[in-house]
C-alpha positions as CSV (number, residue, x, y, z in Angstrom):
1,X,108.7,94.2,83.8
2,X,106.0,93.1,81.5
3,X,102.2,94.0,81.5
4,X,100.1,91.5,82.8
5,X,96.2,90.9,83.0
6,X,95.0,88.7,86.2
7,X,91.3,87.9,86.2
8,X,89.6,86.3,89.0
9,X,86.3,87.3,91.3
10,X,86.1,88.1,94.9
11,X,83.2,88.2,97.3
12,X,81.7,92.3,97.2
13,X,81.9,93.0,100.9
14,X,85.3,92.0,100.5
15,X,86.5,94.9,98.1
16,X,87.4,97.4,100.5
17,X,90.1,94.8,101.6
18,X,91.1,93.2,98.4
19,X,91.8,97.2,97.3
20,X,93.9,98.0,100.2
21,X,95.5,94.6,100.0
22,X,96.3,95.5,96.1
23,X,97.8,98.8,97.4
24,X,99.8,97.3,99.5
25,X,101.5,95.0,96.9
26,X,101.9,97.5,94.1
27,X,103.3,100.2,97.4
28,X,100.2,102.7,96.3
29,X,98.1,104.1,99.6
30,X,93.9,103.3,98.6
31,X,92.5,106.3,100.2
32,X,88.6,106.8,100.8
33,X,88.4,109.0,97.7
34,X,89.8,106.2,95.9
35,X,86.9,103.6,97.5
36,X,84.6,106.6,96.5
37,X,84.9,106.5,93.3
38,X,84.8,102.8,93.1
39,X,81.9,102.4,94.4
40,X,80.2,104.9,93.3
41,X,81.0,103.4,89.6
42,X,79.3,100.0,90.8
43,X,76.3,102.1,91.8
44,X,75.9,104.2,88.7
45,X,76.4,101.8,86.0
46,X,78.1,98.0,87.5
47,X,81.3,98.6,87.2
48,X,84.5,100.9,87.0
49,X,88.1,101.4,86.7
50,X,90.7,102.9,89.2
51,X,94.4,103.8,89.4
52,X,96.9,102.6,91.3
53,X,100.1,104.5,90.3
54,X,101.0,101.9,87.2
55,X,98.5,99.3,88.3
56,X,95.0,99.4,86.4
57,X,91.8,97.4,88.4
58,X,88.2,97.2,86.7
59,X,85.5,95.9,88.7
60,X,82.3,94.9,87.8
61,X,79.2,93.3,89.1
62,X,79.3,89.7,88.2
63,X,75.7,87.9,87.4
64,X,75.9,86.5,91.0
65,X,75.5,90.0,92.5
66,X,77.3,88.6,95.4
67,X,80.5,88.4,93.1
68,X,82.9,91.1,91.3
69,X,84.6,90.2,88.5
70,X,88.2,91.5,88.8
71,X,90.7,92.8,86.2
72,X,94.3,94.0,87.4
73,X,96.7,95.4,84.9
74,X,99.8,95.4,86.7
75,X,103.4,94.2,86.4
76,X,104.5,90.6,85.8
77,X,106.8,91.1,89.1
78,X,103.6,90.8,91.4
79,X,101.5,88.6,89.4
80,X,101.4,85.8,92.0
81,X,100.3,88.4,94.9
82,X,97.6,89.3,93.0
83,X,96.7,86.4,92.1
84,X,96.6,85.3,96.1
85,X,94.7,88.3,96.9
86,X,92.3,87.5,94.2
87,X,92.0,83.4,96.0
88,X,91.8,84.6,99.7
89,X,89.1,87.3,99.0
90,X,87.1,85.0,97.0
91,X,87.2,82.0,99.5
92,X,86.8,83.8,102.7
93,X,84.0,86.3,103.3
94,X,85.4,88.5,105.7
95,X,83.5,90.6,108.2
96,X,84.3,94.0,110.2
97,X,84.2,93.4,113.7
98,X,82.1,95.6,116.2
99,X,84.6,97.5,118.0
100,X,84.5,96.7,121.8
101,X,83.5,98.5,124.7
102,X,85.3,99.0,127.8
């Protein structure tokens, strides 16, 4: 296993997912004191670092503000599902859906 650096962007609205979807490739569990932090290291100074057991992701605001530039430090054994995570949430712009009433 050998350190690798993936780059790409993704769409902001779309971190929440793209973090959970990382966690679920490197088997770590992104809590809400993980999105927290993240978040509140966009709002303080555009941009910030997390953990995820052995995997390393900076984010910051890209000069489209609609963008984040994305840095993973992970293993070589899951660069190609980060680099699909990275593609799908920089193509699709995903939305929450209004939960529905009964």
């Amino acid at each position: 296993m050998s350190p690798m650096l993936i780059k790409g962007q993704i769409w902001q609205r779309n971190l929440e997912a793209f973090l959970t979807a990382l966690g679920w490739i490197v088997c770590y569990s992104v809590d809400n004191d993980d999105l927290r932090l993240i978040n509140n290291d966009l709002l303080d100074g555009g941009g910030g670092a997390i953990k995820l057991d052995g995997t390393t992701v900076c984010v910051s605001i890209n000069s489209d503000t609609r963008l984040l530039d994305i840095a993973v430090d992970t293993n070589s054994e899951v660069e190609a599902q980060v680099e699909l995570a990275l593609t799908i949430f920089r193509h699709f712009e995903l939305r929450k859906h209004a939960s529905t009433q009964s």
